[in-house]
N, CA, C and O of each residue as an XYZ file, in Angstrom:
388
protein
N      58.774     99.524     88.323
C      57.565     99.628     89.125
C      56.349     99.463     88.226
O      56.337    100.025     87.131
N      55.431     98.797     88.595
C      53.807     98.421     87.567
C      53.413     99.547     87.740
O      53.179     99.874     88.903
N      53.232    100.391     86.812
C      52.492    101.430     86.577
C      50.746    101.429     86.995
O      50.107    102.408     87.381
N      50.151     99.812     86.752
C      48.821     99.768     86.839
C      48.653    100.028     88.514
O      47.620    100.507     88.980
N      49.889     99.617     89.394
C      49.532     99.771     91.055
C      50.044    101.209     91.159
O      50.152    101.311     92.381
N      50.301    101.994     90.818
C      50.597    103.233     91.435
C      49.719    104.481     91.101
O      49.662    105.069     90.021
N      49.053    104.756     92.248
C      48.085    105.809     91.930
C      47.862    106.706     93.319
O      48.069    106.216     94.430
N      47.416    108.076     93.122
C      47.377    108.610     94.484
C      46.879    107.970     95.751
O      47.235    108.475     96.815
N      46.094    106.916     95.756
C      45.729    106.095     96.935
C      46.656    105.203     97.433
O      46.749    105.112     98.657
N      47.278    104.608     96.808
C      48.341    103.457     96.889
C      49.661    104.309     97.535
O      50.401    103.829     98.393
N      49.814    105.684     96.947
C      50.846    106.283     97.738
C      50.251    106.813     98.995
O      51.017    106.811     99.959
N      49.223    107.201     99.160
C      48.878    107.217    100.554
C      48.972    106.686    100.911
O      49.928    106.914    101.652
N      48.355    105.112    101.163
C      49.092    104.156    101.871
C      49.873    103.761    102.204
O      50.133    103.262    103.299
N      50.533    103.917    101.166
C      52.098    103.031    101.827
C      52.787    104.373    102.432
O      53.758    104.074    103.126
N      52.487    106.118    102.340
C      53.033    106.356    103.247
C      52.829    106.538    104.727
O      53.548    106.721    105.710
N      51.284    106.387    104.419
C      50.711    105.938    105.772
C      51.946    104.514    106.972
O      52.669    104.487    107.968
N      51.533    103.849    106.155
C      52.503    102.404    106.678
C      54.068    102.748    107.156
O      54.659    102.245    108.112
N      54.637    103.880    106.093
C      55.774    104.255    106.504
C      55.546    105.329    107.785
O      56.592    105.929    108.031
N      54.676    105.622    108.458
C      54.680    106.379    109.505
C      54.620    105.402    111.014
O      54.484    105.803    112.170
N      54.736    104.367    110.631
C      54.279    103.478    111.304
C      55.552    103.336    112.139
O      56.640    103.623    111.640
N      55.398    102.710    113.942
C      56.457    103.263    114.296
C      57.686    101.490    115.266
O      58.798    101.233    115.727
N      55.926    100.692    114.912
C      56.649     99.582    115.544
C      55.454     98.564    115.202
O      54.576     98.836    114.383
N      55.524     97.270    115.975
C      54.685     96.212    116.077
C      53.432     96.460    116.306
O      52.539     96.111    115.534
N      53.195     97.239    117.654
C      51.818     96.933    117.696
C      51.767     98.322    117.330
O      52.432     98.526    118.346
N      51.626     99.360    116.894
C      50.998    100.266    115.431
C      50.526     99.392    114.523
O      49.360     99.334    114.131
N      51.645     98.545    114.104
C      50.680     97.882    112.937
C      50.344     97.333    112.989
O      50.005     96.820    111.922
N      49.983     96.704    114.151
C      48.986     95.934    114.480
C      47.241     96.675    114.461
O      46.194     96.458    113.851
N      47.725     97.625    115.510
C      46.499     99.199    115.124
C      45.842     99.058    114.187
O      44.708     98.600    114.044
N      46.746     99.564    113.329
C      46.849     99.885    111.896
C      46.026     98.713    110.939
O      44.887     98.688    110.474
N      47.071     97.851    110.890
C      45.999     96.520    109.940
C      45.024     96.092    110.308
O      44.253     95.492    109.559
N      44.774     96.316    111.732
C      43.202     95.265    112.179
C      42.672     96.511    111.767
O      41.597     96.091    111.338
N      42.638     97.508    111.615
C      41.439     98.653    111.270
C      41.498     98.421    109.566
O      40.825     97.506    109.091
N      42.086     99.031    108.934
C      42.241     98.494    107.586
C      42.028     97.470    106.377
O      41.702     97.594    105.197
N      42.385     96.333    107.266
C      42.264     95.223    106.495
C      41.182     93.848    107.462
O      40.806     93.886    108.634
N      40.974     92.905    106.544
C      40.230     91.929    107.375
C      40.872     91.074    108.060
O      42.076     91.324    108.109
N      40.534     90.121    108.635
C      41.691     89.127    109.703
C      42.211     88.129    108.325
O      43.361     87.699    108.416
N      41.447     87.764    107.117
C      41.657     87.611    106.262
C      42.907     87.369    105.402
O      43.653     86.416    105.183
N      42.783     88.966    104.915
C      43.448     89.738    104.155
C      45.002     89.648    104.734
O      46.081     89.387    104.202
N      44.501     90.067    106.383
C      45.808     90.322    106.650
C      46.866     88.625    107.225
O      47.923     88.298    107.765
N      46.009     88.226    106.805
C      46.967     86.757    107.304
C      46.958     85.666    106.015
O      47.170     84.454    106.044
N      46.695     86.381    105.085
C      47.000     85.787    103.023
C      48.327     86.467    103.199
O      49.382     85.879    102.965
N      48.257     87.884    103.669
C      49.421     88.425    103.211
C      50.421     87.676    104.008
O      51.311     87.024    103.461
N      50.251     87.785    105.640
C      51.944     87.188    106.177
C      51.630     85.894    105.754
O      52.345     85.343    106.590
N      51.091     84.864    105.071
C      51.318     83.638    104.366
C      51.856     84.003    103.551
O      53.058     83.805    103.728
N      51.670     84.425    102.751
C      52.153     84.526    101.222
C      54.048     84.841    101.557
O      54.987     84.402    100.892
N      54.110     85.780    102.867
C      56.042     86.245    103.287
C      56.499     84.555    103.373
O      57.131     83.784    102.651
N      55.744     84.471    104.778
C      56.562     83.014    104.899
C      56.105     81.707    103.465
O      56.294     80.528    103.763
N      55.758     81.898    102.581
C      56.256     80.834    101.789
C      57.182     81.508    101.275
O      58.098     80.691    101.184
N      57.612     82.665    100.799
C      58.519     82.964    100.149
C      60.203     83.401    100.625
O      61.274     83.672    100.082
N      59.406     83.213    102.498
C      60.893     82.582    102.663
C      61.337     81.406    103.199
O      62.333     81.070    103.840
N      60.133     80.736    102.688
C      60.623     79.051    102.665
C      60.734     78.833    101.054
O      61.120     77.717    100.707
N      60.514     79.533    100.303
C      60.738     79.043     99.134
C      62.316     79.780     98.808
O      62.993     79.482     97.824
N      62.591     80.468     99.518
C      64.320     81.404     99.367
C      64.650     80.356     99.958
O      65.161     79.582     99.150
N      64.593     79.778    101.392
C      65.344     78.795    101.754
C      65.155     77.499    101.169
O      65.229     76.648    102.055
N      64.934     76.985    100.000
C      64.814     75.594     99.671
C      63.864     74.530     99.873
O      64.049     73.384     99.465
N      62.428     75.076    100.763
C      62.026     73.814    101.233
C      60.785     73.733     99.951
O      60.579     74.691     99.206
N      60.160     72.659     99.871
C      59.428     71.701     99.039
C      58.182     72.302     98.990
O      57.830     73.184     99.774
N      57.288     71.713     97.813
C      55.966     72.534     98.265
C      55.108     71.849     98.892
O      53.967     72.103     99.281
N      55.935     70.718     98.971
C      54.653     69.489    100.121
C      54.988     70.092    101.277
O      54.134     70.079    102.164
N      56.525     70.874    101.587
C      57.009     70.967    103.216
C      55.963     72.546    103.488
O      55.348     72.953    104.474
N      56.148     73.077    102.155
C      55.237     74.812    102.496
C      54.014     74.511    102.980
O      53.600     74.917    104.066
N      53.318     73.714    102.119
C      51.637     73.318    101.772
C      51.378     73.217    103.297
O      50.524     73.858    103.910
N      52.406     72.148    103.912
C      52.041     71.607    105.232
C      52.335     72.650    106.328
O      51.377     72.956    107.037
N      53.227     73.092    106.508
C      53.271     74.076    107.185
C      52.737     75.477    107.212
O      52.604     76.117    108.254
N      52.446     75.912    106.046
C      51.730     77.122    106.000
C      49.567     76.766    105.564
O      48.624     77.480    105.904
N      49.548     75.990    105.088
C      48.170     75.732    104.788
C      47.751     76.526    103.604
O      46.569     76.760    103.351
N      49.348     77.173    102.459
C      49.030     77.560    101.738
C      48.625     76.510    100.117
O      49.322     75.533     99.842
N      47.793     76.812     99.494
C      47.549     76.208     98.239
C      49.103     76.212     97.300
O      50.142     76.841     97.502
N      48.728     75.229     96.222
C      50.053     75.129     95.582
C      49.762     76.110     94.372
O      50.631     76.230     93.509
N      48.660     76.766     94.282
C      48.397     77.683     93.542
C      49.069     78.983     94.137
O      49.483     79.855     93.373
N      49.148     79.076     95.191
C      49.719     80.273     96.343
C      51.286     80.190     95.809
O      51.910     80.870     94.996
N      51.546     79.357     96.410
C      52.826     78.592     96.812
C      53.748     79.330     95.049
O      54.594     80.222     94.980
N      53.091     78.464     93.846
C      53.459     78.582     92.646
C      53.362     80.506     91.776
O      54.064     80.966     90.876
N      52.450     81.020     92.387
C      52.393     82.630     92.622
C      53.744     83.345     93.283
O      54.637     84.072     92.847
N      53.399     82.721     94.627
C      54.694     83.370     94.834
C      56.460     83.278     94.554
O      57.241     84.208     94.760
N      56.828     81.893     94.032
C      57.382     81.574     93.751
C      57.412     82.418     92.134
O      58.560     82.850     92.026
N      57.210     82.513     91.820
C      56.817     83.123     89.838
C      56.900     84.638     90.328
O      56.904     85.441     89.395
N      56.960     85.116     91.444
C      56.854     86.829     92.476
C      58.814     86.742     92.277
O      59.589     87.427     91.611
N      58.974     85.857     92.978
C      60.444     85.513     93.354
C      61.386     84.979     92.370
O      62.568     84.745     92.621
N      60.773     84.781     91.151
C      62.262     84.447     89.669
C      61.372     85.870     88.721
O      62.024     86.384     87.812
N      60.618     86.157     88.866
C      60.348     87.406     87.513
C      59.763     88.620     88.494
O      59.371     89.525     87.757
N      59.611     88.882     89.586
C      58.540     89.583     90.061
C      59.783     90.891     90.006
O      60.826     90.963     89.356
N      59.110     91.903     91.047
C      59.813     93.196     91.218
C      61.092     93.008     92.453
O      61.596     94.017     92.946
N      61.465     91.835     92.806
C      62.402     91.749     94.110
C      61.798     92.658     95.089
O      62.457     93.509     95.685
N      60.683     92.493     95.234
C      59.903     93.198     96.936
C      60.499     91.965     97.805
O      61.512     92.176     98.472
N      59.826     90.535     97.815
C      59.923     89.280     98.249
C      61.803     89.393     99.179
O      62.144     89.213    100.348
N      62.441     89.704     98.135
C      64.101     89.229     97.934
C      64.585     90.633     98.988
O      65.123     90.650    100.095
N      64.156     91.647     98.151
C      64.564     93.221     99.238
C      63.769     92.792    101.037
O      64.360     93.247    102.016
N      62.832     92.171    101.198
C      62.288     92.115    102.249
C      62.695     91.083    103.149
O      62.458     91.003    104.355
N      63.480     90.129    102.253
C      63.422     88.643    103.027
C      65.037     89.181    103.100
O      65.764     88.373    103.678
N      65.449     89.922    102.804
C      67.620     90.195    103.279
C      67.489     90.512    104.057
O      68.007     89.996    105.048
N      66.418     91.964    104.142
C      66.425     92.969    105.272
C      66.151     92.246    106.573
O      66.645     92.709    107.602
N      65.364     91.086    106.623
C      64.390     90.099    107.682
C      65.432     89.593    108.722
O      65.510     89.491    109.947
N      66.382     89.260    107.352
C      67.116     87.937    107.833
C      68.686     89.177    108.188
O      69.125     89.087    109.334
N      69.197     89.909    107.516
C      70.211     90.966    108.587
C      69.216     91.516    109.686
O      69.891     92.412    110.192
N      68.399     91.507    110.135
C      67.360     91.852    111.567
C      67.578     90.663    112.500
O      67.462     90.745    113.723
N      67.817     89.841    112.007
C      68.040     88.166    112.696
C      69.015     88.582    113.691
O      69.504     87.755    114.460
């Protein structure tokens, strides 16, 4: 775990998030919190990384998500060295399937 992200605020949050009880809570939840922004970098940033678990290209991501190849190459570099958040999130996604 990065020591530099963990601090008494950051655990509030996320156990905030873990109180959370379905869809539209967090829906609640993030439109108060975060910007329309913020919160739609972040579900970009999921789905390239599970188009980049499934194989597709970064011309096929770029185009379909409207993410940069600077994005694209981030998250990908998340997904061969990062903490397996990406990998723990995208199993759990896909046994929910």
């Amino acid at each position: 775990m990065n020591s530099k992200l963990k601090d008494k605020f950051t655990d509030q949050l996320f156990e905030a998030i873990l109180l959370l009880n379905n869809k539209e809570e967090c829906y609640k939840f993030f439109e108060d919190i975060s910007t329309v922004n913020e919160l739609k970098s972040l579900a970009q940033r999921l789905e390239v990384a599970r188009m980049l678990n499934e194989g597709y290209t970064y011309e096929e991501i770029a185009e379909t998500t409207g993410a940069s190849t600077a994005t694209i190459s981030r998250v990908k570099r998340c997904l061969n060295y990062g903490a397996d958040g990406y990998q723990l999130i995208l199993e759990r996604m896909k046994d929910n399937e």
